[in-house]
C-alpha positions in Angstrom: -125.7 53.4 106.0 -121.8 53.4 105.1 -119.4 56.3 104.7 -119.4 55.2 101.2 -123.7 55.8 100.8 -124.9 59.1 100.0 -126.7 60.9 102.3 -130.8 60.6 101.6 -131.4 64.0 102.5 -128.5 65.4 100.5 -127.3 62.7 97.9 -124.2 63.9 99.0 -121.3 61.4 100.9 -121.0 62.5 104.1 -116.9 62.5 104.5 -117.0 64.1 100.8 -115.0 67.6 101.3 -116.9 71.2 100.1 -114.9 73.7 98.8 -114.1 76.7 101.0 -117.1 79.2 101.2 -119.1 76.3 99.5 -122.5 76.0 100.3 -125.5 72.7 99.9 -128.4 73.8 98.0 -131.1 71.6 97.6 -133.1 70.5 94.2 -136.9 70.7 95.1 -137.3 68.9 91.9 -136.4 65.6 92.9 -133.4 64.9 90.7 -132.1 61.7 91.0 -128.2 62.4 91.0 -126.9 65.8 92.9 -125.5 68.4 90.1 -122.9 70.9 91.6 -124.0 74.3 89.8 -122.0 77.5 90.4 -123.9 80.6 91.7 -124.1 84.0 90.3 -122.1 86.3 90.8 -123.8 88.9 92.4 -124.7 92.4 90.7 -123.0 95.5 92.5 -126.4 97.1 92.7 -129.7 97.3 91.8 -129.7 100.3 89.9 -131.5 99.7 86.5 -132.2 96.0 86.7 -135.5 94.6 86.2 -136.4 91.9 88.9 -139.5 89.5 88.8 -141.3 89.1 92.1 -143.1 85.2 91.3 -146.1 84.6 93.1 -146.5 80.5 93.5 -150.5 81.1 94.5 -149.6 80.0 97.9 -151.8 81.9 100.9 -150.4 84.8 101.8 -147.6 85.2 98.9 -149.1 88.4 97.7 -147.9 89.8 101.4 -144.7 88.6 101.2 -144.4 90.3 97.5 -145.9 93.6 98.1 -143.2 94.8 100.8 -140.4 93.3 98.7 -141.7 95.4 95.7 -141.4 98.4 97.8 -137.9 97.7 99.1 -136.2 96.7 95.9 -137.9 100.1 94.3 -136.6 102.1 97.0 -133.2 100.5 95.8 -133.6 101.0 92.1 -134.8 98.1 90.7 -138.0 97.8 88.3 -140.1 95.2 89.6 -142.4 92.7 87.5 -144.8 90.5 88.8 -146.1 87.1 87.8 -147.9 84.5 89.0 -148.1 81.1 88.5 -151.7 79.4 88.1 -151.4 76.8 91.3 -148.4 75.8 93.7 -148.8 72.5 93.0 -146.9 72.6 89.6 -144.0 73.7 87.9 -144.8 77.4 86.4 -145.9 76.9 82.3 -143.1 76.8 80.0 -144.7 80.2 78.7 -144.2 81.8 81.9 -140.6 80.6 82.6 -139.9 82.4 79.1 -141.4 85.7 79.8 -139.7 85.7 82.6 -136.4 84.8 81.7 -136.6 87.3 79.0 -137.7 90.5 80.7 -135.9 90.1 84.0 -132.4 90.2 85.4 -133.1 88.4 88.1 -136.3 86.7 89.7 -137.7 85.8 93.6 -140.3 83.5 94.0 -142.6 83.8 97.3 -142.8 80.8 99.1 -145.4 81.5 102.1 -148.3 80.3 104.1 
């Protein structure tokens, strides 16, 4: 591979410079061309916003979810929780909706 290829794991060049404080985030979604995307700016607290907890249906998810639930109520936060109906697919358009438009913010469980 050249210094001119993209990386296969990345996409990205590997001499190509990254802005200060920048950080690599990879697309799960197979995308054929990387995207820079700028984060969130994150909320001062949690006081008052509604977060979704999604479940992917993955073994042990539930777990994972449960003690989060408790810690972001002990920090303010209304919790909602989904569930998508397998791991091996995208969650329903329906579902990416509701959730989008009751919540401030969403975490997806990703265990085994």
């Amino acid at each position: 591979m050249s210094d001119t290829d993209p990386s296969p794991t990345t996409g990205h060049h590997p001499g190509a410079a990254k802005p200060s404080g920048a950080v690599l985030l990879l697309d799960p979604t197979s995308e054929a061309e990387s995207t820079d995307r700028a984060l969130t700016a994150r909320k001062p607290s949690l006081d008052g916003l509604t977060i979704g907890l999604l479940d992917i249906n993955k073994p042990r998810g539930d777990v994972f979810l449960d003690r989060l639930e408790q810690q972001l109520g002990h920090r303010g936060a209304t919790v909602l929780r989904f569930a998508k109906p397998t791991f091996t697919k995208p969650a329903p358009a329906d579902l990416r909706h509701e959730i989008a438009t009751q919540c401030d913010a969403v975490i997806e469980a990703l265990a085994d």
